[in-house]
PASEBA-1860 file (N, C-alpha, C; in nm, 3 decimals):
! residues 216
1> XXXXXXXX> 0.083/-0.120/0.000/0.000/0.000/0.000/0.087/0.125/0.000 ~ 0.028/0.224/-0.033/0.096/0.392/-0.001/0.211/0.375/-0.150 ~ 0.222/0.327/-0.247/0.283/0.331/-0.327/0.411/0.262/-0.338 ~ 0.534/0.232/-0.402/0.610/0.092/-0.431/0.649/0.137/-0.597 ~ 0.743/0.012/-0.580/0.813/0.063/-0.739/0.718/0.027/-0.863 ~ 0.716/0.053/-0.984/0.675/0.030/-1.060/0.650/-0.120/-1.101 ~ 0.579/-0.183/-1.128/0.514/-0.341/-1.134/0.580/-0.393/-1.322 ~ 0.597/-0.519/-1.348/0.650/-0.540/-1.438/0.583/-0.646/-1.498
9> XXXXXXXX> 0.534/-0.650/-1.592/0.403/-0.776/-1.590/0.315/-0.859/-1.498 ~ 0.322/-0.928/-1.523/0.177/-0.994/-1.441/0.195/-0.973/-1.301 ~ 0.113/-0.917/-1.240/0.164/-0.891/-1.080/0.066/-1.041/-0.982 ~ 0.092/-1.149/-0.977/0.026/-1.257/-0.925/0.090/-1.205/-0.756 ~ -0.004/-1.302/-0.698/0.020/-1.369/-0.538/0.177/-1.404/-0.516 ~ 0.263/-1.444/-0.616/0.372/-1.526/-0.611/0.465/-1.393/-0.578 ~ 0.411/-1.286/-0.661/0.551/-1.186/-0.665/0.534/-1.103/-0.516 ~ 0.453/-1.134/-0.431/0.426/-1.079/-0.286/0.562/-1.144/-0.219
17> XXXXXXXX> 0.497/-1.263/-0.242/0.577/-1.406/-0.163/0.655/-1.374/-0.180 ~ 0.742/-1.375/-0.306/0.905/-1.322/-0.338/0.937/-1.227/-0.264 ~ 0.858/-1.111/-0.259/0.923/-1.028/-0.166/0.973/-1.016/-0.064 ~ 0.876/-1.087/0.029/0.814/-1.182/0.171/1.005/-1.233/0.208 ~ 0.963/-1.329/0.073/1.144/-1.419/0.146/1.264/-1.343/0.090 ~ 1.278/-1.229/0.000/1.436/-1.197/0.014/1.403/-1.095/0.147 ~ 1.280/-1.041/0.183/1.337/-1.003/0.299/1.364/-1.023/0.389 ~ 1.369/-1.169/0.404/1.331/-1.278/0.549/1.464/-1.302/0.514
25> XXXXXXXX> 1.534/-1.346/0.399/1.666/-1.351/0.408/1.751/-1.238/0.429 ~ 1.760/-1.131/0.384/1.801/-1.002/0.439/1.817/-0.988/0.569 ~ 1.689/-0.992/0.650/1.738/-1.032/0.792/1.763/-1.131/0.855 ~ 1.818/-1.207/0.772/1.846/-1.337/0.839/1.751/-1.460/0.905 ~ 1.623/-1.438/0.888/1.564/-1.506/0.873/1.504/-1.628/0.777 ~ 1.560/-1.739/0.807/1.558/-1.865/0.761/1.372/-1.928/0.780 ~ 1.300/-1.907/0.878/1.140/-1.926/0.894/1.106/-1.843/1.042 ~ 1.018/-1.843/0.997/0.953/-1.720/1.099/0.793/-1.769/1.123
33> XXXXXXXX> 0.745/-1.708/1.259/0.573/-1.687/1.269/0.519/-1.606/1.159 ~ 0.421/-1.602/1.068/0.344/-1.570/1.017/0.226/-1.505/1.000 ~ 0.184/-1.400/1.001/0.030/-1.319/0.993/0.022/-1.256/0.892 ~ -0.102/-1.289/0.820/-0.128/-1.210/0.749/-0.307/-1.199/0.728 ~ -0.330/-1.072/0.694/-0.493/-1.053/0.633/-0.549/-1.018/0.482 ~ -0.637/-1.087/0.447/-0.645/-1.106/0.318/-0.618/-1.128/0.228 ~ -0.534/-1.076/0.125/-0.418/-1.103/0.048/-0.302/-1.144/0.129 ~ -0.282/-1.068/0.259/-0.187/-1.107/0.347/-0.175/-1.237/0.341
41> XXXXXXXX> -0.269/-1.319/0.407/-0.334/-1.363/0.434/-0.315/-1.537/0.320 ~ -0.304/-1.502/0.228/-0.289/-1.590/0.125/-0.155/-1.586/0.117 ~ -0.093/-1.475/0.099/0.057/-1.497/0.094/0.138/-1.549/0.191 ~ 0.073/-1.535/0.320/0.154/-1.602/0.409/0.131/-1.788/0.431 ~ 0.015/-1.763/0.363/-0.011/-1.916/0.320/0.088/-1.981/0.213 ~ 0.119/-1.897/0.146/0.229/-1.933/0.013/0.379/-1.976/0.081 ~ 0.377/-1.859/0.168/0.519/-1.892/0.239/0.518/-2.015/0.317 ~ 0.404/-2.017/0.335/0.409/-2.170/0.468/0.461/-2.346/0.383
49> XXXXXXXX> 0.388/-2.293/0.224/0.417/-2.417/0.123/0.567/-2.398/0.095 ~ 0.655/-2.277/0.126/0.739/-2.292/0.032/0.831/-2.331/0.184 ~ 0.786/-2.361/0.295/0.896/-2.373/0.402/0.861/-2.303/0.477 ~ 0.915/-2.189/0.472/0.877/-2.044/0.535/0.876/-2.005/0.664 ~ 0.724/-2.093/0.699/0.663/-2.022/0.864/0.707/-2.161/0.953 ~ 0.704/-2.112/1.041/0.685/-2.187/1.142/0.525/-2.210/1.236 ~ 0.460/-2.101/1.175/0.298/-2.126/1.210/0.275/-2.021/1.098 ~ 0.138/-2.026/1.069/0.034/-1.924/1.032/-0.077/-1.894/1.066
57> XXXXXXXX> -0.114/-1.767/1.096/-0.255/-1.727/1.123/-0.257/-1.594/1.019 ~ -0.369/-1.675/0.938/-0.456/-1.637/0.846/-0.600/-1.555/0.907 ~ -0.629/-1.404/0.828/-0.717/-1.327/0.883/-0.796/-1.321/0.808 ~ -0.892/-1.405/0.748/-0.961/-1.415/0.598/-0.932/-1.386/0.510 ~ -0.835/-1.471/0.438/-0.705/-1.504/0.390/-0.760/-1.493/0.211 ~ -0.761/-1.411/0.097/-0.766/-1.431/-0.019/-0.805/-1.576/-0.061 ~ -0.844/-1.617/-0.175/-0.830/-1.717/-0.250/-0.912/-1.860/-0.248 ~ -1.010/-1.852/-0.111/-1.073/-1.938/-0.096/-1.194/-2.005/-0.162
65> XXXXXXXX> -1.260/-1.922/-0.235/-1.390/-1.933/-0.310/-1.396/-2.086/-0.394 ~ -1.483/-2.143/-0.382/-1.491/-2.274/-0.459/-1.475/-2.297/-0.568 ~ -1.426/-2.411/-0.646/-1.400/-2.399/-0.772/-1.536/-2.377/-0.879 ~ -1.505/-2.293/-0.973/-1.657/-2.317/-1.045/-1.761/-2.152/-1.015 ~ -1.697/-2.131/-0.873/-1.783/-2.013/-0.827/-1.748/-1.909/-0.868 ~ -1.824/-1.860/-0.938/-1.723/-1.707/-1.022/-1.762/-1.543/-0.956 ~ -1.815/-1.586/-0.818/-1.887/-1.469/-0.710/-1.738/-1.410/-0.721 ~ -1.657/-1.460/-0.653/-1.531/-1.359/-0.629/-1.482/-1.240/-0.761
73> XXXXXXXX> -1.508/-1.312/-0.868/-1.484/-1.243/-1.002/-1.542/-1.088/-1.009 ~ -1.674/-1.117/-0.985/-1.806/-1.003/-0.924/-1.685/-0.930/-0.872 ~ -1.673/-1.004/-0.726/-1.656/-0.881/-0.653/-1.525/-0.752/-0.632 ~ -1.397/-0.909/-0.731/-1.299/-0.851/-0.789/-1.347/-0.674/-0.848 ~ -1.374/-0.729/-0.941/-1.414/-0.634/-1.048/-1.470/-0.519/-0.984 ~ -1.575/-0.535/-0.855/-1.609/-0.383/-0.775/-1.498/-0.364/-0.721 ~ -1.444/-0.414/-0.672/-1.300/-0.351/-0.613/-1.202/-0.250/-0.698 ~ -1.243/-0.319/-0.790/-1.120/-0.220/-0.924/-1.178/-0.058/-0.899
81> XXXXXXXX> -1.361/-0.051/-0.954/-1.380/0.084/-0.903/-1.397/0.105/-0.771 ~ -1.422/0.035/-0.678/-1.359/0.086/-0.535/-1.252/0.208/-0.501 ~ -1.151/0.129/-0.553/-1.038/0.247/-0.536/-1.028/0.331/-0.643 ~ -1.116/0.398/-0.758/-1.121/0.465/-0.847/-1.176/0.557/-0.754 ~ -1.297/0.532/-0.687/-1.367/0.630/-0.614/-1.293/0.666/-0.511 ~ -1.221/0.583/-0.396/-1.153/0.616/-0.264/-1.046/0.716/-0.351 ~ -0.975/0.690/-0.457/-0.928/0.804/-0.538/-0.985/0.957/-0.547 ~ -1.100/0.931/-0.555/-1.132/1.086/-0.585/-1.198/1.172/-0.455
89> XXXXXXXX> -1.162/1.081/-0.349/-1.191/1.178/-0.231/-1.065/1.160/-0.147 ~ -0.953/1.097/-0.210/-0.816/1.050/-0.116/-0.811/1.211/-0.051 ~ -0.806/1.341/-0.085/-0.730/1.456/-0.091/-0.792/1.478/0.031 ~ -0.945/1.460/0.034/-1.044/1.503/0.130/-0.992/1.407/0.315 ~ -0.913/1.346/0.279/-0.980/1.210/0.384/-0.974/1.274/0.512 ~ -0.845/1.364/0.528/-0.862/1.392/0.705/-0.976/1.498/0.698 ~ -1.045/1.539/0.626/-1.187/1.588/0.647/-1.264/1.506/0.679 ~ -1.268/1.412/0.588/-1.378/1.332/0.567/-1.408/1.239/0.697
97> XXXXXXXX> -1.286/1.207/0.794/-1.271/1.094/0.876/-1.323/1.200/1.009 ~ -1.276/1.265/0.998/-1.383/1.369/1.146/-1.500/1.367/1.142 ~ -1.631/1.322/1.088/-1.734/1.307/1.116/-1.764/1.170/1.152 ~ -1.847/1.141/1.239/-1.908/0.974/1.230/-1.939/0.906/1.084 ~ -2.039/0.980/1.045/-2.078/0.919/0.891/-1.969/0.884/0.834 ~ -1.870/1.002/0.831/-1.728/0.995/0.736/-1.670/0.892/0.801 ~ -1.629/0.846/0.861/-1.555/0.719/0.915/-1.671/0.582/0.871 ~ -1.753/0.586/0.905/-1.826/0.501/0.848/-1.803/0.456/0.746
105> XXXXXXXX> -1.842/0.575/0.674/-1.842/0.535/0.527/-1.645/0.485/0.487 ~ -1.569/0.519/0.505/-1.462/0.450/0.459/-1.390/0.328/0.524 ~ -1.498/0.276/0.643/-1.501/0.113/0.649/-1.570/0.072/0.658 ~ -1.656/0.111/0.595/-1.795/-0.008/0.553/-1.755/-0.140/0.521 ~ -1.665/-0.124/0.429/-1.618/-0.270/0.379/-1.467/-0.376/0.465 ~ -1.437/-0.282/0.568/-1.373/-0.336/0.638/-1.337/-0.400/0.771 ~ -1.456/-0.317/0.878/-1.468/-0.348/0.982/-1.630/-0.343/1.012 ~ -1.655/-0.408/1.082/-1.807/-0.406/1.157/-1.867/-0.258/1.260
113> XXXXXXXX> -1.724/-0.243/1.357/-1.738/-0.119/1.452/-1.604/-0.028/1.393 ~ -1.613/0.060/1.391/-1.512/0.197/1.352/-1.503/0.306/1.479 ~ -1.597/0.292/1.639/-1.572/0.371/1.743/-1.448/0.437/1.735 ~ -1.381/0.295/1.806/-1.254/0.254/1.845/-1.079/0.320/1.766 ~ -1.162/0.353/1.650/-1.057/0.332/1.604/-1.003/0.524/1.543 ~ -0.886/0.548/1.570/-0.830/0.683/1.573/-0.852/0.730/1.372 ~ -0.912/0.878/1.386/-0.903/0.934/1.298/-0.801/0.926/1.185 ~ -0.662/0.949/1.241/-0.521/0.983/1.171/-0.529/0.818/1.139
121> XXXXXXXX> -0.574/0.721/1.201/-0.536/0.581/1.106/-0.647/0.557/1.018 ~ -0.752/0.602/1.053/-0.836/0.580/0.879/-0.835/0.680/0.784 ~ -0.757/0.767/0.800/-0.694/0.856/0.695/-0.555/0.829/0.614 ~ -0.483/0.778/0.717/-0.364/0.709/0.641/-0.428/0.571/0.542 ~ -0.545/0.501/0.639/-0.564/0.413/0.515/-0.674/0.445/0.381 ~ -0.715/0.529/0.397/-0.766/0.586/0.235/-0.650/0.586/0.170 ~ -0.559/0.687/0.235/-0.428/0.755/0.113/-0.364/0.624/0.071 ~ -0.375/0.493/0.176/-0.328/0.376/0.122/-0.402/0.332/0.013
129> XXXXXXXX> -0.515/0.338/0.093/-0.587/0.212/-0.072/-0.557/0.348/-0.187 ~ -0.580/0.489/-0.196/-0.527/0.570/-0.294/-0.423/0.515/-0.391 ~ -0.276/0.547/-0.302/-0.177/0.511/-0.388/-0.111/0.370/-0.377 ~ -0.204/0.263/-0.356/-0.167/0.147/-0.371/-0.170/0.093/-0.563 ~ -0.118/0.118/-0.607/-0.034/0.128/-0.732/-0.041/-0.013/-0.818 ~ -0.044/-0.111/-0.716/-0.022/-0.249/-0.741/-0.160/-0.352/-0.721 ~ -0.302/-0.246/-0.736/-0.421/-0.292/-0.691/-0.456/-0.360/-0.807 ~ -0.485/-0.220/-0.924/-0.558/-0.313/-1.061/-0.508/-0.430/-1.081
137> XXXXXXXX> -0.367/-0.380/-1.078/-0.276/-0.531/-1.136/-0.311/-0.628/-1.093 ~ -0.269/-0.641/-0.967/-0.328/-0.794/-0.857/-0.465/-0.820/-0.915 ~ -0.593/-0.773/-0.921/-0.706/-0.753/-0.901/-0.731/-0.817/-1.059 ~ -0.663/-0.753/-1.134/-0.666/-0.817/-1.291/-0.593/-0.938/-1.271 ~ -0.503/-0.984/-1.249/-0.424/-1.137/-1.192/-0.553/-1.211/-1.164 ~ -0.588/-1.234/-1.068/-0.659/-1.256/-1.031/-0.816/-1.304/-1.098 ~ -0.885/-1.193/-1.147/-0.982/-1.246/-1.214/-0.926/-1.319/-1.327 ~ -0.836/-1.285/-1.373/-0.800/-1.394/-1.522/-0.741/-1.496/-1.487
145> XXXXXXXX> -0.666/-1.540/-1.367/-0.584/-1.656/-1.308/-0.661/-1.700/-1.213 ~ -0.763/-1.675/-1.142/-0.778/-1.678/-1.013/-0.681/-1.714/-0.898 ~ -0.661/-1.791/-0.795/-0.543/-1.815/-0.679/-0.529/-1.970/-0.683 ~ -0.419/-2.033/-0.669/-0.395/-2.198/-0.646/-0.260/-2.165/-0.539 ~ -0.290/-2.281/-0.465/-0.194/-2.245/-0.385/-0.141/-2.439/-0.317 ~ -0.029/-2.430/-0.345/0.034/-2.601/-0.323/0.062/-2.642/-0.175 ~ -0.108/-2.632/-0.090/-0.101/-2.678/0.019/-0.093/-2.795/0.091 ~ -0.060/-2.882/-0.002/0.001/-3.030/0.037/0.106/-2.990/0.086
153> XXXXXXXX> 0.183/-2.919/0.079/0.368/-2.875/0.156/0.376/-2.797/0.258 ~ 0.248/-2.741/0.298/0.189/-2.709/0.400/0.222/-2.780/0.535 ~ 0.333/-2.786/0.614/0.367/-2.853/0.726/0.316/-2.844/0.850 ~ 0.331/-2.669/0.870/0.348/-2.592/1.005/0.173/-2.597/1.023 ~ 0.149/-2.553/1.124/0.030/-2.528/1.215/-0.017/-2.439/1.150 ~ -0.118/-2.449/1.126/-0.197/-2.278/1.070/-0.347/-2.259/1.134 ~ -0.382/-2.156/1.153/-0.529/-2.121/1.232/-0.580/-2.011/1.120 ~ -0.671/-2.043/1.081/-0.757/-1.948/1.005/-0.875/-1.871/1.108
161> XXXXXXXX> -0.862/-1.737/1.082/-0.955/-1.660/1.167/-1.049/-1.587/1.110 ~ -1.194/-1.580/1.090/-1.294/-1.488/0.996/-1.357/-1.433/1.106 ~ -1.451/-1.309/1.032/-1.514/-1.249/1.102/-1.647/-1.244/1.055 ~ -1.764/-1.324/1.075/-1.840/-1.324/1.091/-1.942/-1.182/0.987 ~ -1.875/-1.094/0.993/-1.950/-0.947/0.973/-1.888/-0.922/0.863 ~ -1.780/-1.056/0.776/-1.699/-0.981/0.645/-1.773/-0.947/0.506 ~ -1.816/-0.828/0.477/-1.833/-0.758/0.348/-1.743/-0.793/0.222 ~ -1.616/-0.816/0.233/-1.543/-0.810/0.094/-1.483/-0.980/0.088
169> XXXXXXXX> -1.490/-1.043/0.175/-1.491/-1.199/0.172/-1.551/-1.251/0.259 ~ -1.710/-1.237/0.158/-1.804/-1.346/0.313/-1.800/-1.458/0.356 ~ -1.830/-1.525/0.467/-1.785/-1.623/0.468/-1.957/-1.709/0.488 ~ -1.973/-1.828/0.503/-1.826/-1.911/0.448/-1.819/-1.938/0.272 ~ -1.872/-1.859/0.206/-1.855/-1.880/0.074/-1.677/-1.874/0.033 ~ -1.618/-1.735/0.079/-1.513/-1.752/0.055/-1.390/-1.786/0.139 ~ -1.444/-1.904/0.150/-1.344/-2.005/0.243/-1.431/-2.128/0.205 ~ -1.457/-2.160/0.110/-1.499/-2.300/0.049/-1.378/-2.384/0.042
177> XXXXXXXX> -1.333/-2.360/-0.061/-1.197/-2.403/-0.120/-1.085/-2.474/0.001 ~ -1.073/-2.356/0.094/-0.994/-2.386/0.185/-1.015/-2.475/0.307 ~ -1.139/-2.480/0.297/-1.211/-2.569/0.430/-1.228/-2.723/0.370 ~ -1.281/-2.705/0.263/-1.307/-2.835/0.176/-1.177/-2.916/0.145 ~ -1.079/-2.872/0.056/-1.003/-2.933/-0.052/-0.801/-2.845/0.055 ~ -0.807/-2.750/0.067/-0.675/-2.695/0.081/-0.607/-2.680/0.234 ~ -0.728/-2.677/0.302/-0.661/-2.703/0.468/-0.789/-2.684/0.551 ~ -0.838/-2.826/0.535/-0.936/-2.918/0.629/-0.876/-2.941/0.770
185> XXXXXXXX> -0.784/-2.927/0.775/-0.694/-2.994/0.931/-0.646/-2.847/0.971 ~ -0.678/-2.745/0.955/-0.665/-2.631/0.993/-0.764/-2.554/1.110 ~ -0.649/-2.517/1.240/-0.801/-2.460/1.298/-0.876/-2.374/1.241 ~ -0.957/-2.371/1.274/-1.063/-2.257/1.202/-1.076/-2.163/1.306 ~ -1.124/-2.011/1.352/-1.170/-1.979/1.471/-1.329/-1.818/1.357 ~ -1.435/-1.846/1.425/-1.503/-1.775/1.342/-1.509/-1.661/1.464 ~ -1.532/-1.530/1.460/-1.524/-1.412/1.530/-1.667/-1.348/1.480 ~ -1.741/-1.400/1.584/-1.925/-1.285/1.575/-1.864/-1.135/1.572
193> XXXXXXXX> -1.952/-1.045/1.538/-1.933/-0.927/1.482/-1.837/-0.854/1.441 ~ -1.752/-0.939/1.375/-1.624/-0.921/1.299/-1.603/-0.878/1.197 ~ -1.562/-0.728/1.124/-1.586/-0.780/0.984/-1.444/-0.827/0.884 ~ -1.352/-0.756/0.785/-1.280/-0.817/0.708/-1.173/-0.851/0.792 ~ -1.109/-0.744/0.857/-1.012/-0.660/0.898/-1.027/-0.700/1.078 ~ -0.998/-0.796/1.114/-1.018/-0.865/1.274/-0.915/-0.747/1.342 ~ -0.789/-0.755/1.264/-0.713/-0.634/1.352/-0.748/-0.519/1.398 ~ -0.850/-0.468/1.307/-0.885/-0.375/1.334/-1.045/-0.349/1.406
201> XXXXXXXX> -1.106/-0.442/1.358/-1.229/-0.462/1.458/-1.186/-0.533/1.612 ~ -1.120/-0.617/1.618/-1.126/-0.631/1.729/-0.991/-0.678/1.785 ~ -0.867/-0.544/1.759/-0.754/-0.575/1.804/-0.672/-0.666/1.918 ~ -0.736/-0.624/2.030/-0.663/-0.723/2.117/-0.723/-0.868/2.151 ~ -0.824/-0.884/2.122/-0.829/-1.027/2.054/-0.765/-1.121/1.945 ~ -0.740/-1.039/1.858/-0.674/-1.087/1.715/-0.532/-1.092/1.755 ~ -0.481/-0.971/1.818/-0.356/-0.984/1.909/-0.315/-1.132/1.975 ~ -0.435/-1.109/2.053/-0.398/-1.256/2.129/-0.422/-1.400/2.077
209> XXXXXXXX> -0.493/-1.381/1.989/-0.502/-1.539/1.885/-0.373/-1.524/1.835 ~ -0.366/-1.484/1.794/-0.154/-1.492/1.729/-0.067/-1.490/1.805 ~ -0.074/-1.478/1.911/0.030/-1.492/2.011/0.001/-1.632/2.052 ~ -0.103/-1.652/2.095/-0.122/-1.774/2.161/-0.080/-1.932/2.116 ~ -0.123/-1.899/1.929/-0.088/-1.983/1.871/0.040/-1.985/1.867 ~ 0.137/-1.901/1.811/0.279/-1.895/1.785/0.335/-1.921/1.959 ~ 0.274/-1.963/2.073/0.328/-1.992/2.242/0.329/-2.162/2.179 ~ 0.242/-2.238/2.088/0.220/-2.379/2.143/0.343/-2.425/2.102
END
């Protein structure tokens, strides 16, 4: 998010991952605990096939939708103008986020409750989804490839966490795939009035599911 170098053909799930491990090697990291949300979320699933983690917790993790089901395609495709529009009020946002309504309205699609949560960080994340640079691309990947992911190599522990209240991957439609066919032996944990974004709806819970797991 917030902008990144220029993208060079097909921008898939894989070229995240890549990133993921030269920087894990950079710091010297050989496998590590794992979190990620959504796309996160999938990619840290990628890393777990390629070696990677030593656990994962997945926050309604990309890529799950059943085979055959072309709902995600749909909703791909609103996403593309999603951020066409969060575009044309990016300039506005620390206006926009000082009212109730205005906060509302720019996580509708991400969290269930928005009280909680500080002005200056849902303004930084408009200007994110703004100049996130690398959206269409993914987003076009995606509907023309959809996601596969080689979870037979899948070793480490992983806990999948949804929220109940998710707008942009409901469940359990999109977590078919993954419950069925890609990681059945996975905990599952479902979170009532949750929506995409658990970190942010309900931080120190989500906090503590990832800790807890990465203690066993």
């Amino acid at each position: 998010h917030a902008g990144g170098p220029p993208l060079d053909g097909d921008f898939g799930p894989a070229v995240l991952a890549d990133a993921v491990e030269r920087a894990m090697d950079s710091a010297g990291f050989e496998t590590a605990h794992i979190a990620g949300n959504s796309l996160g979320g999938f990619v840290a699933l990628q890393l777990a096939a390629r070696g990677r983690a030593e656990s994962v917790v997945a926050l309604a993790p990309a890529g799950g939708w059943a085979t055959g089901d072309e709902t995600f395609r749909r909703l791909l495709a609103a996403q593309a103008g999603m951020q066409d529009r969060i575009k044309a009020f990016a300039p506005l946002a620390a206006a926009l986020v000082r009212s109730r309504a205005g906060r509302r309205r720019v996580t509708e699609f991400t969290t269930s409750s928005f009280e909680h949560l500080p002005a200056e960080l849902l303004a930084h994340q408009v200007l994110g989804v703004a100049r996130c640079d690398g959206a269409k691309a993914m987003i076009a990947y995606a509907i023309r490839e959809g996601y596969e992911l080689d979870a037979e190599r899948i070793t480490c522990p992983v806990r999948i966490v949804w929220g109940m209240e998710d707008r942009l991957l409901p469940w359990p439609a999109a977590a078919a795939r993954m419950r069925a066919d890609w990681l059945p032996h996975a905990e599952w944990v479902e979170l009532d009035g949750v929506g995409h974004c658990p970190q942010l709806d309900a931080p120190l819970e989500t906090a503590q599911l990832i800790l807890d797991f990465t203690a066993r």
